[in-house]
Every structure is written in structure tokens, then in C-alpha cells.
Backbone bond lengths (Angstrom), bond angles and torsions (degrees), N, CA, C in turn:
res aa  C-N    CA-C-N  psi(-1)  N-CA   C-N-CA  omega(-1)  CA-C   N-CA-C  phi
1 X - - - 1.453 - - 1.525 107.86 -
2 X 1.033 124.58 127.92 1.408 150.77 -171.09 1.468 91.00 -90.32
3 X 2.062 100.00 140.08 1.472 104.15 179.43 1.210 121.16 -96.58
4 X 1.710 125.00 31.39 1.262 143.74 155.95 1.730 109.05 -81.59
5 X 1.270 118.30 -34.43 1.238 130.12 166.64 1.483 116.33 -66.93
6 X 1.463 131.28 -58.88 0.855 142.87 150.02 1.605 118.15 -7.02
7 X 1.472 109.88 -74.70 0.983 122.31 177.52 1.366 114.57 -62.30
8 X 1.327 127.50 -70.76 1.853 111.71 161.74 1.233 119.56 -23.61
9 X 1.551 120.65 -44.28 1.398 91.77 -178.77 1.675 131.76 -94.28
10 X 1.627 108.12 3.09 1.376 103.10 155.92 1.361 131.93 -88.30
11 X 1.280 103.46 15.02 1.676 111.18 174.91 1.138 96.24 -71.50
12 X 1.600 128.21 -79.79 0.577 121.08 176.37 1.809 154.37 -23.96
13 X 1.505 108.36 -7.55 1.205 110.63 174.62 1.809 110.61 -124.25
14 X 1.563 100.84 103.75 1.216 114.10 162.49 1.632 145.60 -41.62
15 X 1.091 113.00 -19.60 1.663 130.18 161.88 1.446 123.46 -103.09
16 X 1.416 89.42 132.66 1.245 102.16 -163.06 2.074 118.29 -71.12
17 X 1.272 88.10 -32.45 1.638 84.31 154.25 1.639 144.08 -77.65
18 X 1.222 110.52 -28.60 0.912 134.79 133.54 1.601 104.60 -28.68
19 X 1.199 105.68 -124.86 1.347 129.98 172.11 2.278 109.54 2.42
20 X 1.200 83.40 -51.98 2.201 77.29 165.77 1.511 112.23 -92.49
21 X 1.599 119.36 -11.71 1.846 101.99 162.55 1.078 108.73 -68.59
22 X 1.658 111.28 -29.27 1.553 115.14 -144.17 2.122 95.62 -75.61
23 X 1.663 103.56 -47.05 1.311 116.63 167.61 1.339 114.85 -49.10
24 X 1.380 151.16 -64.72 1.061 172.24 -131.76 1.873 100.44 -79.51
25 X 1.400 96.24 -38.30 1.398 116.15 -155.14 1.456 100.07 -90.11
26 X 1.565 124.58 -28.65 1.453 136.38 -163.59 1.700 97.75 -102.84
27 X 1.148 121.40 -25.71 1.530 133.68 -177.49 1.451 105.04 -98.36
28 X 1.349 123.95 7.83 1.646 122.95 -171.36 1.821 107.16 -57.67
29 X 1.380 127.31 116.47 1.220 112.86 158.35 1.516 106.06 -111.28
30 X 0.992 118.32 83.12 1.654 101.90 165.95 1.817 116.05 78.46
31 X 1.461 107.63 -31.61 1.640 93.73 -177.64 1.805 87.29 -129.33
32 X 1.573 71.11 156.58 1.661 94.18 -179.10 1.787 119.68 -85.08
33 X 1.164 108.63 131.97 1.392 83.64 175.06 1.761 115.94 -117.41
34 X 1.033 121.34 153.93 1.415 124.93 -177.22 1.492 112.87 -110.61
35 X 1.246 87.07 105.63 1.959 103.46 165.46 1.208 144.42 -92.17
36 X 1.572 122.92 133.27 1.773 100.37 -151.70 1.706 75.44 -117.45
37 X 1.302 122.69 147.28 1.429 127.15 -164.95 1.803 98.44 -151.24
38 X 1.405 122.45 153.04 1.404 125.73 178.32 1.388 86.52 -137.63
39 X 1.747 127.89 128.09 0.809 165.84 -177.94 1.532 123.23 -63.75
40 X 1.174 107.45 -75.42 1.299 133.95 -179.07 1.559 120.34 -122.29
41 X 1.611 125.01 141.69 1.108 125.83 0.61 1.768 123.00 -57.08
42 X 1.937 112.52 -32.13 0.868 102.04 -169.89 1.629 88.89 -145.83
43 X 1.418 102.35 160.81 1.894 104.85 -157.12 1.724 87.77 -69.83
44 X 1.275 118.67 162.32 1.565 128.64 179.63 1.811 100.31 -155.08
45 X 0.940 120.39 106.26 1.887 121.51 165.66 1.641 86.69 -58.36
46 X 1.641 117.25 147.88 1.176 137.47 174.41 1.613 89.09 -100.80
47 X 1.280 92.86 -86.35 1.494 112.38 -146.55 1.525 104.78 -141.01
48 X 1.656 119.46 155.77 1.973 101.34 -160.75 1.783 71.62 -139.49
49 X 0.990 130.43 164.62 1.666 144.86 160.20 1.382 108.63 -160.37
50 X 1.694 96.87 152.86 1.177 111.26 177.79 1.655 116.50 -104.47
51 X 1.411 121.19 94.20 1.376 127.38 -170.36 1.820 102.00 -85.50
């Protein structure tokens, strides 16, 4: 997958949580990463690790 593709397809997704599984998932090499995220009122990345 080409990162012209890539990019079309996160336009398409309007939420922001969403939107970093959805990334996370298209960028997968081999390690997982764990994201701590607060939602509401407004999305905030905490903290990202590589487990």
C-alpha cells in the first residue's frame, strides 16, 4: 500500500480516536503500540508505548 493511499484513507475518518487506531493499524510493523487517549471534552494523546 502506497502512502498516497494511506492518506485517502484517513481523510476519510472523522474521529479522532478512531482516526489513531485506524493509523496505528495501517503503519503496523511488527510491534504493538499502546495508547492512553481522553476522549471528551476534547480528544488529548496521553501517552503512546511500545509493549
Amino acid at each position: 500500500m502506497d502512502s498516497g493511499t494511506i492518506t485517502n484513507s484517513l481523510e476519510y475518518i472523522t474521529s479522532p480516536a478512531s482516526r489513531l487506531k485506524f493509523k496505528n493499524v495501517l503503519e503496523f510493523d511488527g510491534r504493538f503500540h499502546y495508547c492512553s487517549y481522553i476522549s471528551k471534552p476534547e480528544f488529548r494523546l496521553l501517552s503512546t508505548r511500545v509493549v
